[in-house]
C-alpha positions in Angstrom: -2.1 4.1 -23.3 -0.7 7.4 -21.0 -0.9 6.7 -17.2 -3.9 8.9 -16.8 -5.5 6.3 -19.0 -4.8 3.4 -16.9 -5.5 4.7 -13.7 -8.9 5.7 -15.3 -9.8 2.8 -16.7 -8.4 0.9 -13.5 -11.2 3.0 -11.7 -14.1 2.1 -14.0 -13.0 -1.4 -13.6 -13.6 -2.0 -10.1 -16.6 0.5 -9.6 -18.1 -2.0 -12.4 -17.5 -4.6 -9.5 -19.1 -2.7 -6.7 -16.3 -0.5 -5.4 -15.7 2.3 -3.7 -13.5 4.6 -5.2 -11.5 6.5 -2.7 -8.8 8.7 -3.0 -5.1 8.0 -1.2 -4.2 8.6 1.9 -2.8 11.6 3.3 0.3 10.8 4.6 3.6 9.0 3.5 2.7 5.4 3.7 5.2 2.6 2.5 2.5 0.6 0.6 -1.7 0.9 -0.6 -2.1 -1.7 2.5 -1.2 1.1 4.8 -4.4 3.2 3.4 -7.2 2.8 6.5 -9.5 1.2 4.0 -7.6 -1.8 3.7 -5.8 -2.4 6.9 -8.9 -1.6 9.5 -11.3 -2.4 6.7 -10.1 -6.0 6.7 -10.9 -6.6 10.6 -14.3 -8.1 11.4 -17.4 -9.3 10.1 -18.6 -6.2 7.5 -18.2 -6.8 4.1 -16.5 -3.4 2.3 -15.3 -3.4 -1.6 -13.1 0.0 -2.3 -10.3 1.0 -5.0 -7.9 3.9 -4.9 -4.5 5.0 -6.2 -1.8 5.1 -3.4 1.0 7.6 -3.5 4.2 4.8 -1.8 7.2 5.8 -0.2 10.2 3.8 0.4 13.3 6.2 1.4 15.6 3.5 1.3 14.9 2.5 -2.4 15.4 6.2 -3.7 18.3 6.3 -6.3 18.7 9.9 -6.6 16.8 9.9 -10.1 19.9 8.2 -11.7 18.0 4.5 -11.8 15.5 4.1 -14.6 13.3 1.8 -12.7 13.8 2.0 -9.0 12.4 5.0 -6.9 11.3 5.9 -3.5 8.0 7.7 -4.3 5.8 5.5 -6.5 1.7 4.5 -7.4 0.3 1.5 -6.5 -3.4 0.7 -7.1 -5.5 -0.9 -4.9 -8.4 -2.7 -4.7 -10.0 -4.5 -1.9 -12.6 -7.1 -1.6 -14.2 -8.8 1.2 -15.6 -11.3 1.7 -12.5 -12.6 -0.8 -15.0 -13.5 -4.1 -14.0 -16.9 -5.4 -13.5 -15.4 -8.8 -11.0 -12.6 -7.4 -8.2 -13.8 -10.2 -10.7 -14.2 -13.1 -11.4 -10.8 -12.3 -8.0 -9.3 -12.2 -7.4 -11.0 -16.0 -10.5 -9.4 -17.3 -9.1 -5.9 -15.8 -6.0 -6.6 -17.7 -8.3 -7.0 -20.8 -9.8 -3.5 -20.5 -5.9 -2.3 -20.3 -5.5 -4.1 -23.6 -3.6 -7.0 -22.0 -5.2 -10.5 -24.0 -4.4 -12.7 -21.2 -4.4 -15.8 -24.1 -2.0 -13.8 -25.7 0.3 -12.9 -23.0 3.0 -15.0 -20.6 0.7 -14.6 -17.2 1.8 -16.7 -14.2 0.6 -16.6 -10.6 3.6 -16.8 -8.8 3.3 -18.2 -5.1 4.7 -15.4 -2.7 3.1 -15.1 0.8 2.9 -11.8 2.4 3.9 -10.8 5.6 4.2 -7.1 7.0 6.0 -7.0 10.7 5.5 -3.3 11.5 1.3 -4.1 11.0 1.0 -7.6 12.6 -0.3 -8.8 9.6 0.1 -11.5 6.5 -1.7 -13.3 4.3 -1.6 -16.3 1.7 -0.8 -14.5 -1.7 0.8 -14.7 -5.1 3.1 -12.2 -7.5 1.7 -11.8 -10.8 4.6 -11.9 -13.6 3.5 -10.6 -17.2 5.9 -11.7 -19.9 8.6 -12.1 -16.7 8.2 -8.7 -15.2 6.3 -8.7 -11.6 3.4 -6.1 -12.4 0.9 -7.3 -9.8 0.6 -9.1 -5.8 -2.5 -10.7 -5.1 -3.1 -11.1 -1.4 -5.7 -13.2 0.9 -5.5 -11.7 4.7 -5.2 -14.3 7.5 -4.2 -11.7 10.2 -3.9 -7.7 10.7 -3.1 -6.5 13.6 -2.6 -9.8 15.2 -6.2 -10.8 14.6 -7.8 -13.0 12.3 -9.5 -11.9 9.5 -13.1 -13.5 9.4 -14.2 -13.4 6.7 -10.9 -13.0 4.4 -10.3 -9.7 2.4 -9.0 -10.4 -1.4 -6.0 -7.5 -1.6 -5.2 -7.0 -5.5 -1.9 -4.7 -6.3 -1.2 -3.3 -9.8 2.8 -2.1 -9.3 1.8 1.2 -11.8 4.9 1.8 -13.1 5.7 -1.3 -14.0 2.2 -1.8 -15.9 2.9 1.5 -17.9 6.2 0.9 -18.8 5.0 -2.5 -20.3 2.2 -1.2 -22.3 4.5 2.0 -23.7 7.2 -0.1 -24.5 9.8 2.2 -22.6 12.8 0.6 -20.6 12.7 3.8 -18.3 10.1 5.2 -15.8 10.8 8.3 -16.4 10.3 8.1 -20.3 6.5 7.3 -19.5 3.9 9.2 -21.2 2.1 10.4 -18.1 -0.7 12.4 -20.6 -0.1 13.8 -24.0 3.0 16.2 -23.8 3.9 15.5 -20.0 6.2 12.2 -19.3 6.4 10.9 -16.0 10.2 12.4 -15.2 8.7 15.9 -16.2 6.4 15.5 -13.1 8.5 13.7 -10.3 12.4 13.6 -11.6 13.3 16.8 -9.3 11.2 15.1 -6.6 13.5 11.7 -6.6 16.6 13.9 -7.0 15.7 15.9 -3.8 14.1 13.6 -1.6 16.8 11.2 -2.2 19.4 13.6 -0.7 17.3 14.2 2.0 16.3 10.4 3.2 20.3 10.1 2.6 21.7 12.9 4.0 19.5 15.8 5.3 16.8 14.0 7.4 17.5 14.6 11.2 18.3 12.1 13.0 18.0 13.4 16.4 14.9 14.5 15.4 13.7 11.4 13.9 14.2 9.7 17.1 12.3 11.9 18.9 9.6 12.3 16.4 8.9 8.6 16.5 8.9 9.1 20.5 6.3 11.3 20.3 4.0 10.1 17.7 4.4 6.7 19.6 3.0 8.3 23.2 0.0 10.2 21.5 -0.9 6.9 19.7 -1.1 4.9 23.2 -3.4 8.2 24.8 -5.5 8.2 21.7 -6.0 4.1 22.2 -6.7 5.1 26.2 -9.5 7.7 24.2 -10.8 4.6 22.6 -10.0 6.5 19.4 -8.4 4.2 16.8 -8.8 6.4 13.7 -6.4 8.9 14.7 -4.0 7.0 16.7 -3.8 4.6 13.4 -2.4 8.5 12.3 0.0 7.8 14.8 1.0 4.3 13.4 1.6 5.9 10.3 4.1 8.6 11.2 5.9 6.2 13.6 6.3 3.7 10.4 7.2 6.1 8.0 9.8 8.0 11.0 11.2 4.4 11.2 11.5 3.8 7.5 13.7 7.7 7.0 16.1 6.3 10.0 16.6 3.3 8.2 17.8 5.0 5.0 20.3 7.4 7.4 21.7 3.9 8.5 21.0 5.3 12.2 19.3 2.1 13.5 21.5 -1.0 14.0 20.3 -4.9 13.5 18.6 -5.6 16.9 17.7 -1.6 17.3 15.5 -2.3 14.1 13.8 -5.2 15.5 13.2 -3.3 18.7 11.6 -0.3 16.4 9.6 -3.1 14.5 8.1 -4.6 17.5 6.8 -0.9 18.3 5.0 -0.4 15.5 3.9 -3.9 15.7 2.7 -3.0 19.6 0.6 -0.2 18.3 -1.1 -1.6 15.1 -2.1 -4.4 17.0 -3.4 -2.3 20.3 -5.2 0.2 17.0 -6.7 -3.0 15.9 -8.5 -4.4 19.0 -9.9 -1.0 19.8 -10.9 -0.7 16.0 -12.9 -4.2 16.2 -14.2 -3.2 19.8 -15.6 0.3 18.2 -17.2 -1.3 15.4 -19.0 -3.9 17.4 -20.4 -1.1 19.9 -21.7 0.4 16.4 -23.4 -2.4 15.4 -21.6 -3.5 12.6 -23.7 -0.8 10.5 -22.4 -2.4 6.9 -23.8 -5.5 8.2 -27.1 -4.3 8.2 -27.1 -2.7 4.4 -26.0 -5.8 3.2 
């Protein structure tokens, strides 16, 4: 099965269950729980079910393309459901089915592994899922985002792509991966981890970067003043992701990076009180085509 294939059928999956399928979004996020419909999706009362492939970038885990299963640009696919169903994990086995995975067949544990992300304020009770001992999968129930609580809870399930692929084509390297008949994975994005790699190591500004998160930082706190959370949650994301490149240039020391942490954290947080108050002047409008 290519990787086309198991994003598509990933897809089918979850629409089956009632979701929206969305595409990713538009800017370098670190993880799918950065994507709008899954951090301010999980605050307040509406119900919401969506599903989307999420482009992830993690500059500090690049490897120059020399690594065979470690890379700073990488898919994750999402899906989101809340309230959390109580059969969320049955669920996730039977989409393993339509990959071809027979979970009677296969090693499947539910590892406990609770989540926690500092920069968004936000964690939740959750569980790694290992597949004949590789982690292919985080399951996630959010308690908090943005330093409320989530009422009701929003069931988070993570398929690590990659990881998936390379089990079900037998490969030992990413980059061996049949992305679609005639095209492997390292045809389409080995240049991109070679180049990127030098320039989250070596190339990215760093004077720049500092003032880049200064700025995106300001406009998010005037667009919060505008009582617009949408695009100062923008804002969030370029101040994470400016964080994130200084971290791989080694430019922020130990109790710097807490400092930067708890800036993000600020802003998340102030993105989701003005999100929840927003929603409530609205009416809660997926309430009411429940």
């Amino acid at each position: 099965m290519n990787f086309q294939e198991i994003i598509q059928r990933l897809q089918n999956f979850w629409a089956a269950q009632g979701c929206v399928l969305l595409q990713p979004m538009d800017m370098p996020v670190g993880a799918g729980t950065f994507h709008p419909a899954t951090f301010l999706r999980a605050i307040g009362p509406e119900p919401w079910r969506a599903a989307y492939v999420q482009p992830s970038r993690r500059p500090t885990d690049g490897r120059y393309g020399d690594n065979p299963n470690r890379l700073q640009h990488y898919y994750q696919f999402q899906a989101v459901l809340k309230p959390n169903p109580s059969n969320l994990q049955d669920l996730y086995l039977e989409s393993l089915a339509v990959l071809g995975i027979d979970p009677k067949l296969q090693d499947i544990r539910f590892v406990e592994d609770d989540w926690e992300s500092p920069t968004l304020g936000a964690w939740g009770l959750g569980w790694e899922v290992w597949l004949n001992g590789m982690e292919v999968t985080q399951f996630t129930y959010f308690q908090q985002v943005g330093g409320l609580d989530c009422h009701p809870v929003m069931g988070e399930v993570t398929y690590g792509l990659e990881r998936l692929a390379m089990y079900l084509q037998g490969v030992e390297s990413v980059y061996d991966l049949v992305w679609t008949p005639g095209v492997r994975y390292g045809d389409v994005f080995h240049q991109n981890e070679v180049e990127q790699s030098r320039y989250n190591f070596e190339l990215a500004p760093v004077d720049d970067l500092f003032q880049r998160f200064d700025r995106a930082e300001a406009d998010c706190r005037k667009l919060l003043e505008h009582k617009l959370p949408l695009p100062a949650y923008e804002r969030v994301l370029d101040c994470s992701h400016t964080f994130n490149l200084l971290d791989a240039r080694h430019a922020i020391g130990v109790n710097e990076r807490a400092r930067f942490i708890g800036r993000v954290r600020g802003l998340a947080k102030g993105v989701a009180e003005i999100y929840a108050e927003a929603r409530a002047e609205l009416g809660h409008p997926l309430l009411r085509s429940e």
